[in-house]
Steps between C-alpha positions, in 0.01 A plus 500: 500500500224342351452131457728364823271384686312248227877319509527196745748557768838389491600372835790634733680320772729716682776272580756770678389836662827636693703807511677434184290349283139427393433192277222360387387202246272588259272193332283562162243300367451647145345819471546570880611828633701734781290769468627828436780571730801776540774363636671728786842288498772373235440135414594181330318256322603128425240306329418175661326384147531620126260841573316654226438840658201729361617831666195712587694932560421847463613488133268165411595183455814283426609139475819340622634169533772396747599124528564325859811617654502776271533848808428796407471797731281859507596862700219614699206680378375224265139515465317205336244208501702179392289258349571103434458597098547145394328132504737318810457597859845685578682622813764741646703624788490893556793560705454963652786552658446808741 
């Protein structure tokens, strides 16, 4: 998808990697990005920070906010870019359970 790769990076720390699970923290500066990604397990988000998500998908684009603490969680399949859509750095943990 067009337009991607002119979005800083957001950076990933895999903090487990095991049988059972995958989880990673995400960190955002403002305007960073994942870079378009399908994810190939079911996973859970809890936001570290307020997050102001700009979700980059097949249909276009959509905006979501989700406070700290606030989990949510996705089936597989999900393809997206998610983009730090606000003014505040924010962060998350993406728990895949396999």
């Amino acid at each position: 998808m067009p337009g991607f790769s002119a979005r800083p990076p957001a950076i990933a720390s895999l903090l487990v990697d095991d049988a059972v699970v995958g989880v990673t923290r995400w960190d955002f500066e403002p305007g960073a990005a994942t870079g378009h990604h399908t994810h190939g397990l079911r996973y859970v988000v809890v936001p570290m920070t307020d997050c102001s998500f700009l979700i980059e998908g097949p249909d276009g684009e959509s905006r979501a906010f989700s406070r700290a603490g606030e989990v949510y969680r996705r089936e597989a399949g999900v393809s997206h870019n998610v983009v730090n859509g606000g003014e505040q750095p924010m962060s998350f943990i993406e728990i895949e359970y396999k």
